[in-house]
C-alpha positions as CSV (number, residue, x, y, z in Angstrom):
1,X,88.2,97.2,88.3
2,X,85.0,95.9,90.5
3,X,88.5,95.6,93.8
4,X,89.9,98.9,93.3
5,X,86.7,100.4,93.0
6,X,85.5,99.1,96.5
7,X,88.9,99.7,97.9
8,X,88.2,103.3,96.8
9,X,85.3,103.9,97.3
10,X,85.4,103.3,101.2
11,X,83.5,100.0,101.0
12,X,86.2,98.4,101.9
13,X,87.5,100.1,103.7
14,X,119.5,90.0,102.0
15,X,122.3,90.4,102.5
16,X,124.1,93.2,103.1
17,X,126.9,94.8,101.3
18,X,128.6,98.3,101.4
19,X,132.0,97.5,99.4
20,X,134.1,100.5,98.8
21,X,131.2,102.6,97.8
22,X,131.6,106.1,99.4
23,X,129.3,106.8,102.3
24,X,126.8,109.8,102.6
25,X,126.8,110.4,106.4
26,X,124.1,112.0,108.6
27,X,125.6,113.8,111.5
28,X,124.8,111.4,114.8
29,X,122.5,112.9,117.4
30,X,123.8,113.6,120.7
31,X,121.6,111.9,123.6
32,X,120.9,114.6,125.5
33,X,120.1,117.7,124.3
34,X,118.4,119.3,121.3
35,X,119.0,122.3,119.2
36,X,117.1,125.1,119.2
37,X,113.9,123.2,119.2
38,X,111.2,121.6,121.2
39,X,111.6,118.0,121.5
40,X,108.6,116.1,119.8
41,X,107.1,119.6,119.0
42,X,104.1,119.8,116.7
43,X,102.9,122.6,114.7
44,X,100.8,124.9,115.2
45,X,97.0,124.7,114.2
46,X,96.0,126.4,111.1
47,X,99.7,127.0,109.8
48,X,101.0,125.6,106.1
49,X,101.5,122.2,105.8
50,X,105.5,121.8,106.0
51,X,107.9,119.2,104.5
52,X,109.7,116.4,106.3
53,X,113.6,116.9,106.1
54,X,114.5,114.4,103.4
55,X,117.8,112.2,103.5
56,X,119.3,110.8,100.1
57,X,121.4,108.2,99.3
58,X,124.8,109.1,97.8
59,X,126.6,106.7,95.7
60,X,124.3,104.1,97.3
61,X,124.5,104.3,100.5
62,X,122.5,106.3,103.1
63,X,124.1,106.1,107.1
64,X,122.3,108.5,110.0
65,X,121.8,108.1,113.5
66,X,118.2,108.9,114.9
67,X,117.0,109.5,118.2
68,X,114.2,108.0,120.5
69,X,112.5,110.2,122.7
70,X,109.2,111.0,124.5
71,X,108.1,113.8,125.8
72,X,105.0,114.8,128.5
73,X,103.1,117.1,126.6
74,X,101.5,120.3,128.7
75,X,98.2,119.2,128.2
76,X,99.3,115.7,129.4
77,X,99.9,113.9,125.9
78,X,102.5,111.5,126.1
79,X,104.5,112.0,122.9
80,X,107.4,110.2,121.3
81,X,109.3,110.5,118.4
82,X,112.3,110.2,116.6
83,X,115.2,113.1,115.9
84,X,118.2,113.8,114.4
85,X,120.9,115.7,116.4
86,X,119.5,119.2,115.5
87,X,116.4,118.5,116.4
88,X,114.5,117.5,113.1
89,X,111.9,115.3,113.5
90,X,110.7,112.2,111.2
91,X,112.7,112.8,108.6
92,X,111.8,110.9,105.3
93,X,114.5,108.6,103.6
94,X,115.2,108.1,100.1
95,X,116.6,105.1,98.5
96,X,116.5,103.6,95.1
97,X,116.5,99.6,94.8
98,X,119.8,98.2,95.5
99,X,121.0,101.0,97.8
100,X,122.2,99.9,101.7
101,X,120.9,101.7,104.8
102,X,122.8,101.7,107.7
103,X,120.4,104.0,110.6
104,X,121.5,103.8,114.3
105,X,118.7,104.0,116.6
106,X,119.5,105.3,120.2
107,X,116.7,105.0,122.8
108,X,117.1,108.0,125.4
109,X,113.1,107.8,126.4
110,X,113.0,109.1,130.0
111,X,110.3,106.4,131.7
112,X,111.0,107.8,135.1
113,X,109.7,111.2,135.1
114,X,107.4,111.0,132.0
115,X,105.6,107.5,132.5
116,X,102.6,108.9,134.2
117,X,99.9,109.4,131.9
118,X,101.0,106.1,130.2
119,X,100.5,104.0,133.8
120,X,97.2,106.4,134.3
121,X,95.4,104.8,130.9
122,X,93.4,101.7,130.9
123,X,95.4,98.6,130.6
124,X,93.3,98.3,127.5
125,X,94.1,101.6,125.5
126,X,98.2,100.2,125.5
127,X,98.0,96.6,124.9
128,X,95.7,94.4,126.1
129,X,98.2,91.7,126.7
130,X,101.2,93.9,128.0
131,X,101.0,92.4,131.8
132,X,101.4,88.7,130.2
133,X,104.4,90.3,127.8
134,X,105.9,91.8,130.7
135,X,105.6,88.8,133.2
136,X,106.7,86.2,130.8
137,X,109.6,88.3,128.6
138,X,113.1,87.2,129.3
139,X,115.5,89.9,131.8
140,X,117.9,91.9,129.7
141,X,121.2,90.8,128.1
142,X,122.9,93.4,127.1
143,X,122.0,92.2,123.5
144,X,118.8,93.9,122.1
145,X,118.8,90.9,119.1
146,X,118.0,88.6,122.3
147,X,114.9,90.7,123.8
148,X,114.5,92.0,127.4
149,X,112.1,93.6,129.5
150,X,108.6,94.3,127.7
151,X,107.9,97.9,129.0
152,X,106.3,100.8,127.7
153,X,109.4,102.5,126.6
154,X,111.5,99.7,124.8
155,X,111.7,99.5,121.0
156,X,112.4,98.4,117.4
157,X,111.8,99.3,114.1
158,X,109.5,98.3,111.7
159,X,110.3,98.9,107.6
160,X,106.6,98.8,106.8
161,X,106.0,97.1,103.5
162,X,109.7,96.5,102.2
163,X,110.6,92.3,101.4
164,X,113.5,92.2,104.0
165,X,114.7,89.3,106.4
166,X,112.9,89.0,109.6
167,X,116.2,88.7,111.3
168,X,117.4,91.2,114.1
169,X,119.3,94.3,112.2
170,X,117.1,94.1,109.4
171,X,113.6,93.8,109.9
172,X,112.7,91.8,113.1
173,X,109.9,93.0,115.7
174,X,109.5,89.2,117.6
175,X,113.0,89.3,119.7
176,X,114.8,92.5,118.8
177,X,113.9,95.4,121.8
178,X,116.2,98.2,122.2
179,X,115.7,99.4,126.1
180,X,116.6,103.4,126.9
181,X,120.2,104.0,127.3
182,X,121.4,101.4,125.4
183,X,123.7,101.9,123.0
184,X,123.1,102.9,119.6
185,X,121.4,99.8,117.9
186,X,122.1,99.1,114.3
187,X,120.2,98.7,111.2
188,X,121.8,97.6,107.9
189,X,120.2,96.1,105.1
190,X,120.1,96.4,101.3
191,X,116.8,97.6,99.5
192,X,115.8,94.7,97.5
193,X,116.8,95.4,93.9
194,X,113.7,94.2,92.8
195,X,112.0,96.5,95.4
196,X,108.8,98.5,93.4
197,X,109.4,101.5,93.9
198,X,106.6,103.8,96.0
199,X,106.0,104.9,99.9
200,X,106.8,102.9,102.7
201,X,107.3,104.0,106.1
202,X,108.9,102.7,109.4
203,X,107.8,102.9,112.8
204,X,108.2,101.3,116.6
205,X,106.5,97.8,117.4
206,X,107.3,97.0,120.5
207,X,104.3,93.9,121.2
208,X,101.8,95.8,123.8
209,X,102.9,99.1,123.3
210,X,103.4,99.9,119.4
211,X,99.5,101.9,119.7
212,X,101.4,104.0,121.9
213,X,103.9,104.8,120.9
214,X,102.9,105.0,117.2
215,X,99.6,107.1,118.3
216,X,102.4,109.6,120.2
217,X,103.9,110.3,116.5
218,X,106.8,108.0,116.3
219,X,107.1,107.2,112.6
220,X,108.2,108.4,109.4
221,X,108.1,107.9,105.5
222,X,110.5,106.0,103.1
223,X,110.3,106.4,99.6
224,X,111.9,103.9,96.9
225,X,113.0,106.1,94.0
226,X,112.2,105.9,90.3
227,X,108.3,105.7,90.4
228,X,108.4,107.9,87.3
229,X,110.2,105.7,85.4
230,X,107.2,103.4,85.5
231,X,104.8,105.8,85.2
232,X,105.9,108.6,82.5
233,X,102.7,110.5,83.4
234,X,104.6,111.6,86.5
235,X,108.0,112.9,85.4
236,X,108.7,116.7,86.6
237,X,105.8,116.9,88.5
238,X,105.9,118.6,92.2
239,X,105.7,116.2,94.9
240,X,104.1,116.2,98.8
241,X,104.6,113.3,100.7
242,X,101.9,113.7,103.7
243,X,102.0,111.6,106.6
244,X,98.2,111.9,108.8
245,X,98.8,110.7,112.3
246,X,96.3,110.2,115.1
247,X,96.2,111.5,118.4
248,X,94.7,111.5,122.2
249,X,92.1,114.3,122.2
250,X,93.2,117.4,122.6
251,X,89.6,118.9,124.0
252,X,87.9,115.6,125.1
253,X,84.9,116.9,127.1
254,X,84.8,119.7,124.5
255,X,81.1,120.1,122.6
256,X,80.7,119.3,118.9
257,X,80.4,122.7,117.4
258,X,76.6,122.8,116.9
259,X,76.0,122.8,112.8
260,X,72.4,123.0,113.1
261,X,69.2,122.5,116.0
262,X,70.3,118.9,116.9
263,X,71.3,118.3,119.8
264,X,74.8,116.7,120.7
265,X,74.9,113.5,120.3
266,X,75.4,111.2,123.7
267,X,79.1,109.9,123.8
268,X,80.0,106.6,124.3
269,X,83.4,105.0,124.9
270,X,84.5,101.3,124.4
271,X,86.4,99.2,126.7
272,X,89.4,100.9,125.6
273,X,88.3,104.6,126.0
274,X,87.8,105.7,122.5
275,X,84.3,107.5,121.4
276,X,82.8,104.7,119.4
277,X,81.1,104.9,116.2
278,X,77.9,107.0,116.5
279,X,76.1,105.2,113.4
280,X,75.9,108.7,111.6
281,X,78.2,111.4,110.5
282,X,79.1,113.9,113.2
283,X,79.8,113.9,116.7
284,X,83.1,113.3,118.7
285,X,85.9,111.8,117.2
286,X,87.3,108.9,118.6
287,X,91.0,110.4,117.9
288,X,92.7,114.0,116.7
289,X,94.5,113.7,113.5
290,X,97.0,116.0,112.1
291,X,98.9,116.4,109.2
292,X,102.8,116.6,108.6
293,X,102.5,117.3,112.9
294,X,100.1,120.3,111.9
295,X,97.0,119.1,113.9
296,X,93.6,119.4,113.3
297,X,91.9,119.0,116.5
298,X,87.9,118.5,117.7
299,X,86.0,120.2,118.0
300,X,86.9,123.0,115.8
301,X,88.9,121.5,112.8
302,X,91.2,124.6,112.4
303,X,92.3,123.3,108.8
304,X,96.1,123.5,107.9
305,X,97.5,125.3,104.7
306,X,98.8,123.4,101.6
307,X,99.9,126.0,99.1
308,X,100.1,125.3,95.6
309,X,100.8,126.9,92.3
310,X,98.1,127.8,89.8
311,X,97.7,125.6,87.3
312,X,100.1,122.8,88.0
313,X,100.0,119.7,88.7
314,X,101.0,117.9,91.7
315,X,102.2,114.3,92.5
316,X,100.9,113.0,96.7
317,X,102.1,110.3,98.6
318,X,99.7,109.6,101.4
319,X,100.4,107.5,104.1
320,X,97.8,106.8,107.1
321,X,100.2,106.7,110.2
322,X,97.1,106.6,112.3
323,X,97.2,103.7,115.6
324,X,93.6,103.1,114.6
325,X,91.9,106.0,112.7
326,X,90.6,105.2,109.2
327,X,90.5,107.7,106.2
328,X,88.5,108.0,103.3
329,X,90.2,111.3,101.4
330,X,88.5,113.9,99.3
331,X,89.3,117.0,97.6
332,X,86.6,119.4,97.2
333,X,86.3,122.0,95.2
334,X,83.6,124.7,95.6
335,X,81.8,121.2,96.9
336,X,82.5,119.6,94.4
337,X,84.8,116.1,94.9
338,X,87.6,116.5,92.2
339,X,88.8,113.0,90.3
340,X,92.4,111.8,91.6
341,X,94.3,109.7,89.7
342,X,96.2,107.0,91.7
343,X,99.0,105.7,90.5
344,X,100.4,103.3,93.5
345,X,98.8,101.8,96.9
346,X,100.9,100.2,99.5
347,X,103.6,101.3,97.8
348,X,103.8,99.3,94.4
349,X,102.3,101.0,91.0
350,X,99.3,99.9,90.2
351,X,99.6,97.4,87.7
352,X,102.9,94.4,88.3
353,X,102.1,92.2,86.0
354,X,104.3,92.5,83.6
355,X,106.8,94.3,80.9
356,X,104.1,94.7,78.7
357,X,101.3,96.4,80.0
358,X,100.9,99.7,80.2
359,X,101.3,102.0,83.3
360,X,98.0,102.6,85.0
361,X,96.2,105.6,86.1
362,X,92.7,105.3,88.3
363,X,91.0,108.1,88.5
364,X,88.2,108.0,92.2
365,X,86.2,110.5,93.9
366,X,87.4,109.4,97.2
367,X,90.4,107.3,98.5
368,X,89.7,104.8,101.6
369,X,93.0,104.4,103.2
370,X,92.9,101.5,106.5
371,X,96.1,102.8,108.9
372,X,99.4,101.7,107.9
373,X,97.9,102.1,104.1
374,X,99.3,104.3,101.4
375,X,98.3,105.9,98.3
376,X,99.8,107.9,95.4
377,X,98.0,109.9,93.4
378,X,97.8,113.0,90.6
379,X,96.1,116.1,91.8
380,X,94.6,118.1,89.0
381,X,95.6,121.7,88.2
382,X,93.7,124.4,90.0
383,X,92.9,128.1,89.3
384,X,94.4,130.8,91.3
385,X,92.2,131.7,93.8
386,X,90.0,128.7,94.2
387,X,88.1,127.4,97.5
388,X,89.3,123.8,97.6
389,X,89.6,121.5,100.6
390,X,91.5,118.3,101.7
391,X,89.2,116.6,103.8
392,X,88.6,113.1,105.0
393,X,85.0,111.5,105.1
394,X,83.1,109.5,107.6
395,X,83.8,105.7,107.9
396,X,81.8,103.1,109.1
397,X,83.5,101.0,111.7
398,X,80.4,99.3,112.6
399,X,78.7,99.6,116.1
400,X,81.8,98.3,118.2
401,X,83.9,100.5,115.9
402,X,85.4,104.0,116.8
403,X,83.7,107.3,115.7
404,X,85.5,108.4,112.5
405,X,83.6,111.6,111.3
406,X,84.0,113.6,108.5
407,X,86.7,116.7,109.2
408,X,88.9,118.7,107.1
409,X,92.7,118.2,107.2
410,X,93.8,120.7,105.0
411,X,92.5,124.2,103.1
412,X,94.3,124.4,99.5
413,X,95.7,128.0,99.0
414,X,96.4,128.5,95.3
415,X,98.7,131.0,94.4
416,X,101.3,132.0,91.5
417,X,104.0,132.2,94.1
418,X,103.4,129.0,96.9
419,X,104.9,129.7,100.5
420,X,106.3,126.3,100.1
421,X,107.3,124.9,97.2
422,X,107.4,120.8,97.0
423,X,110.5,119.2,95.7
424,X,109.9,117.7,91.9
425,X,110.6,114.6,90.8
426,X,113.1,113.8,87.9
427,X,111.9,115.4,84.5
428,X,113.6,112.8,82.5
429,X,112.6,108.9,82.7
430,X,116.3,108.1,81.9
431,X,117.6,110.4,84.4
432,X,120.6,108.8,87.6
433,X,119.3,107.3,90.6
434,X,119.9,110.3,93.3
435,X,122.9,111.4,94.1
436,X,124.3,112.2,90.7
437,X,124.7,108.4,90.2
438,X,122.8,105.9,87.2
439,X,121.1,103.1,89.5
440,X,121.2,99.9,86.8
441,X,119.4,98.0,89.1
442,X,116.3,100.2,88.7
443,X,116.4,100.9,85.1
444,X,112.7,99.6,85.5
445,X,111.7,100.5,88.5
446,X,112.5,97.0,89.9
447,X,110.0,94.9,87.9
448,X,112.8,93.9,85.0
449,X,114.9,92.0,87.8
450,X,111.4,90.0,88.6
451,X,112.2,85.8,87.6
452,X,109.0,85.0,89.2
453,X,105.6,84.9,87.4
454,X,102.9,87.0,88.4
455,X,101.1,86.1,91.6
456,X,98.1,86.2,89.7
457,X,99.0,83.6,87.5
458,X,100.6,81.2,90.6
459,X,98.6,78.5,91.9
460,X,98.2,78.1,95.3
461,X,99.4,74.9,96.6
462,X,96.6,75.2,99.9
463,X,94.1,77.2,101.3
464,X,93.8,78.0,105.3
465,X,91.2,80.1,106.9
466,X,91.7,82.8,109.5
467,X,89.7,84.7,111.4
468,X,89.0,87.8,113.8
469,X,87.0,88.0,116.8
470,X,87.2,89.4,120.1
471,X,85.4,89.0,124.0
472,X,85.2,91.0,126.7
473,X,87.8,90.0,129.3
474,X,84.7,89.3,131.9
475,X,81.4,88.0,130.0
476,X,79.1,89.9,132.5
477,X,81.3,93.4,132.2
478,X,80.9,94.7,128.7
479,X,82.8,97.7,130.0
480,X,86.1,95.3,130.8
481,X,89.0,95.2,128.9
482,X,88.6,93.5,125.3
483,X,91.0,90.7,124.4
484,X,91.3,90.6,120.5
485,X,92.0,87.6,118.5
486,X,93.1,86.2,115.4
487,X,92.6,82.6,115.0
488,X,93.3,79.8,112.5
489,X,90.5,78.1,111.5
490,X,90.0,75.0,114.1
491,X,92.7,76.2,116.9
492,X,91.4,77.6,120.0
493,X,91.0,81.3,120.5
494,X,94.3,82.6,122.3
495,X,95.6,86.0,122.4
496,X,99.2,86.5,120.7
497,X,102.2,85.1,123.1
498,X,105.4,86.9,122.1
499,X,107.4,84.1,123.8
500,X,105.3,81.1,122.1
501,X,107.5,78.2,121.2
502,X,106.0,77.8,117.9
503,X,104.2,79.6,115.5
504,X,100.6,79.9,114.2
505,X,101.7,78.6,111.2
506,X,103.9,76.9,109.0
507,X,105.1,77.4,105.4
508,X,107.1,76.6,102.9
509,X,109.7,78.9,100.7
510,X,108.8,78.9,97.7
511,X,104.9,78.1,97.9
512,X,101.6,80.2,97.4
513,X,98.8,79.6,99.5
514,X,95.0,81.2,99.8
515,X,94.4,82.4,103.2
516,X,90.8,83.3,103.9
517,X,90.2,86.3,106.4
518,X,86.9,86.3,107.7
519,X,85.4,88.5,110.6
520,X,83.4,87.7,112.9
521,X,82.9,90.9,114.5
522,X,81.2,94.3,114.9
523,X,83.8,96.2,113.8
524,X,86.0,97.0,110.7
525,X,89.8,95.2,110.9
526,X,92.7,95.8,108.8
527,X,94.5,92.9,108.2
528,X,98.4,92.9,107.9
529,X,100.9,90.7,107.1
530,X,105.3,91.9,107.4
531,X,108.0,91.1,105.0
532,X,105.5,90.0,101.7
533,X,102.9,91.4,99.3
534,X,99.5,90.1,98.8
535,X,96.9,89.8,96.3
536,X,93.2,89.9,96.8
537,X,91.9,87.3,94.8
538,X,87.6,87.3,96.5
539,X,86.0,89.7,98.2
540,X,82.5,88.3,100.1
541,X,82.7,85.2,97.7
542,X,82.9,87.2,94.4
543,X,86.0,86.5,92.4
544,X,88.0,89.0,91.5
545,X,90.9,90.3,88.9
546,X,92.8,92.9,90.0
547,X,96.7,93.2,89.3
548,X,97.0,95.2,92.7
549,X,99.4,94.2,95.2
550,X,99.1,94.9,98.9
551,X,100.1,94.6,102.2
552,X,97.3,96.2,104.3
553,X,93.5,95.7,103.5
554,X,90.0,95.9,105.5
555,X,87.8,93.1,106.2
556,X,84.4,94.5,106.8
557,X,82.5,94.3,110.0
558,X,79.7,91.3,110.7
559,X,75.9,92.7,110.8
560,X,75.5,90.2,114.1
561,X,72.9,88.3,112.4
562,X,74.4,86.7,108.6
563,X,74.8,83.4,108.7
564,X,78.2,84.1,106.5
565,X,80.5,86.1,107.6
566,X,82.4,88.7,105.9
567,X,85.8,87.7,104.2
568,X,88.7,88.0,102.1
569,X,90.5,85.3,100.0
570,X,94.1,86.8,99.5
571,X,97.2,85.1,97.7
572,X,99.4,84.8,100.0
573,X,103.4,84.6,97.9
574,X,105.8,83.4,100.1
575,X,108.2,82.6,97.1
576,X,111.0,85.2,98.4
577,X,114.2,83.4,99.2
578,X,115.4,86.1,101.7
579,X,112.1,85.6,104.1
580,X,113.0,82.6,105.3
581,X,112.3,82.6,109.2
582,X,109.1,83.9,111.4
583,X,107.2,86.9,111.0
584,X,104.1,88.2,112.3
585,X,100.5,88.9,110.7
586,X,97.8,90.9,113.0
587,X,95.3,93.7,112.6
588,X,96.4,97.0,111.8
589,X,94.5,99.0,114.1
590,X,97.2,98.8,116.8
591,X,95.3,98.7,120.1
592,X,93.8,95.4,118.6
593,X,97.5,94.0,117.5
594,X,98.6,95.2,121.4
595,X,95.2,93.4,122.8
596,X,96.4,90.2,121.4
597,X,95.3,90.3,117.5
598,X,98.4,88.5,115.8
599,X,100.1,85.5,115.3
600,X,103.4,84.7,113.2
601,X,104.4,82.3,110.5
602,X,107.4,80.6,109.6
603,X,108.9,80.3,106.2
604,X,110.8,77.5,106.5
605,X,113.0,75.4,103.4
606,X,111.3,74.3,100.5
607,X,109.1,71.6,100.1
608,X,110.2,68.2,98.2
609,X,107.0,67.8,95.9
């Protein structure tokens, strides 16, 4: 458990087919005007916690139509988001394995009268290498599959975590850009049958402007059904799913409020305008979270309501939506960090490794989430009346990291009679897939239509080496622009080209390889990789055996003066006949991705051994 446990503990930080299947049909959204509601609208600080509105599949299919938008906020935020026609914002989809979903995205951003405070930033703090996308991108076709103009307002979609082509209308981010007023753009694709089921999420990631755009609140949650039928532990119980986005400051040049005689401390700002890490807890965060759109803004941390029931047990799916803020969770009660029991991270249960071993439960004190990470867990029962807080710790980013302080994010009002009350999952493990129907495909949650072994037990035909590291744009300015990179081992240093003839690298389908991150900088990265899983086999050169697939994980930050820098060995399994084609990898925190921080592989046909 020696991986989990420094996960955890914050060390670390096809094909598609409908058929004659009947169709459950979200209304399409108009492109002009809303509903009774404010466009991109957040809540209000200090109110409960609410709910996205969730869509189902019916009879195995789930068709809607979002929206695009931005908005210029009255305190100068650019926001953007995505809406039905009535206005709802980010809602969350559910589909079991096997189910089709066909979502029509229209862009109707406004970049004339709202692009502003986007051209007013620092190159820096929306994609370091955006001038270079935008000089070297190809002119508009009419055909979003074929690219166009880099700019901050085209798009795509992302379908964060889920094993899916990287081909346009499925899950492509290289070529496919959707610019405003185009027409509706389609997405269709089947969830893998053997999909685990658990939280993903989707969100924009348009190169040099996905921080953004994803730091304005464009994103939402997508939750593959029948987790409780591999984990019987979690039939019947009430579920939140809570998405924690980050924000501009609201208050920038507000104090800290003062906690004690100490004076505040000086604030400094990187190269890309973001407080950076202090070295202690306190201070000025570097970003504004908020939870559900309830924010919980500096320098006051007016905490937002979750109300539960007395005495019951609840089922959370967290997933860090933050452009670049890092969370390390808690719930405290009377001060006293309560044990949660995770069940899933990056949305796949715990333990994959087979038909035969039991469903796992790992109870922590704390849960270190990267952004674009998830975790579900058990909260325990509470008494009625109880002080308990959801709060999320300080993490070290290291000393060219941002300032991520300890803040609450939620106050836990138990009650016999909850304002809101969650939605529960199925009470019985044999119960249909949603929508009245019995989805065969997932008798199993996925894992009984598995034919290959477990990664664990796959050897890896070669080993490569990658790693992060990052220079000020002019040597003698520290205060210029970064550019970020990640670089195989041996190639020259270059920051990511979205029009690159070739990729970074080359693979075959079918193969496992090692891939060892390392970084050689001052500050914590997240490394990502689309379309597969991974597993993480070493951790600083100490083996390990953990059955835990993911798709996000940190690489710690270099002390400046080891001789060895940090690293991760992960199994990379790029077995998957569907993700034949190129993809990308890159950091996680999205300003560094935008600066230049990815590369791509391609999967290409099978090797002749």
């Amino acid at each position: 458990m020696l991986l989990l446990h420094l996960l955890l503990s914050g060390l670390l930080v096809g094909l598609w087919a409908v058929g004659a299947k009947a169709q459950a049909r979200v209304p399409a959204a108009e492109p002009t005007e809303h509903v009774g509601t404010e466009v991109c609208g957040r809540g209000v600080e200090g109110s409960v916690v609410p709910e996205a509105k969730e869509l189902r599949s019916q009879n195995g299919v789930l068709e809607l139509e979002l929206t695009f938008r931005n908005v210029l906020s009255a305190t100068g935020e650019m926001r953007f988001c995505y809406t039905m026609a009535d206005g709802t914002e980010a809602p969350t989809l559910r589909l079991a394995p096997g189910d089709t979903l066909i979502l029509h995205i229209r862009n109707a951003t406004a970049p004339g009268q709202n692009s502003e405070s986007l051209a007013n930033r620092p190159a820096s703090a929306m994609g370091h290498g955006m001038e270079h996308a935008a000089a070297t991108q190809q002119a508009a076709t009419g055909n979003a599959c074929d690219g166009g103009p880099m700019s901050a307002f085209a798009t795509n979609l992302h379908f964060h975590g889920l094993m899916l082509p990287p081909v346009c209308h499925q899950d492509d981010v290289l070529k496919t850009l959707i610019q405003p007023g185009d027409a509706a753009f389609e997405y269709r694709f089947q969830i893998p049958a053997d999909t685990p089921p658990g939280l993903y999420w989707y969100h924009p990631h348009p190169h040099g402007f996905t921080s953004a755009q994803v730091r304005g609140g464009a994103s939402g949650a997508l939750i593959v059904e029948g987790i409780e039928k591999r984990n019987g532990a979690l039939a019947g119980l009430p579920e939140r799913v809570l998405v924690i986005r980050d924000q501009d400051l609201l208050h920038p040049d507000a104090e800290p409020v003062k906690t004690d005689s100490m004076p505040a401390p000086q604030v400094l700002r990187d190269a890309e305008g973001d407080v950076m890490n202090m070295g202690f807890d306190g201070g000025r965060p570097a970003k504004d979270l908020s939870i559900n759109f309830v924010p919980v803004s500096f320098p006051e941390y007016k905490p937002a309501v979750i109300s539960v029931r007395t005495g019951e047990r609840e089922f959370w799916r967290v997933l860090n939506a933050a452009a670049i803020t890092y969370l390390d969770l808690q719930l405290v009660v009377k001060g006293v960090p309560q044990m949660l029991g995770v069940v899933a991270l990056d949305g796949v249960p715990l333990d994959e490794r087979g038909e035969n071993v039991a469903p796992a439960i790992l109870w922590q004190s704390h849960l270190s989430i990267p952004p674009a990470g998830r975790v579900e867990f058990i909260v325990k029962s509470l008494p009625e009346g109880v002080k308990a807080e959801f709060v999320t710790r300080r993490v070290d980013t290291g000393p060219a990291g941002e300032n991520d302080p300890t803040r609450p994010l939620a106050r836990l009002l138990v009650t016999a009679e909850p304002a809101e009350a969650p939605t529960h999952l199925p009470g019985n493990q044999n119960a249909g897939a949603p929508g009245g129907t019995k989805n065969t495909a997932n008798e199993k949650g996925g894992r009984a239509l598995r034919e290959l072994p477990w990664l664990g037990d796959a050897r890896a035909v070669r080993t490569r080496k990658l790693y992060f590291s990052e220079v000020a744009e002019r040597p003698d300015d520290p205060s210029s622009p970064t550019k970020f990179y990640i670089t195989v081992d041996g190639e020259k240093p270059e920051v990511f080209d979205p029009n690159a003839s070739a990729p970074n690298i080359i693979v075959h389908q079918g193969d496992v390889e090692d891939w060892i991150i390392e970084n050689r900088t001052r500050e914590l990265h997240a490394f990502h990789i689309h379309q597969i899983h991974f597993l993480l086999v070493e951790w600083n050169g100490v083996p390990l055996e953990e059955p835990y697939l993911r798709d996000t994980v940190n690489v710690a930050y270099w002390d400046g003066q080891s001789k060895d820098y940090p690293m991760v060995k992960l199994r990379m399994d790029f077995r998957d006949k569907r993700l034949v084609g190129t993809f990308p990898y890159h950091c996680h925190l999205l300003e560094h991705e935008d600066g230049g921080m990815m590369g791509t592989v391609q999967v290409v046909g099978q090797a002749v051994r």
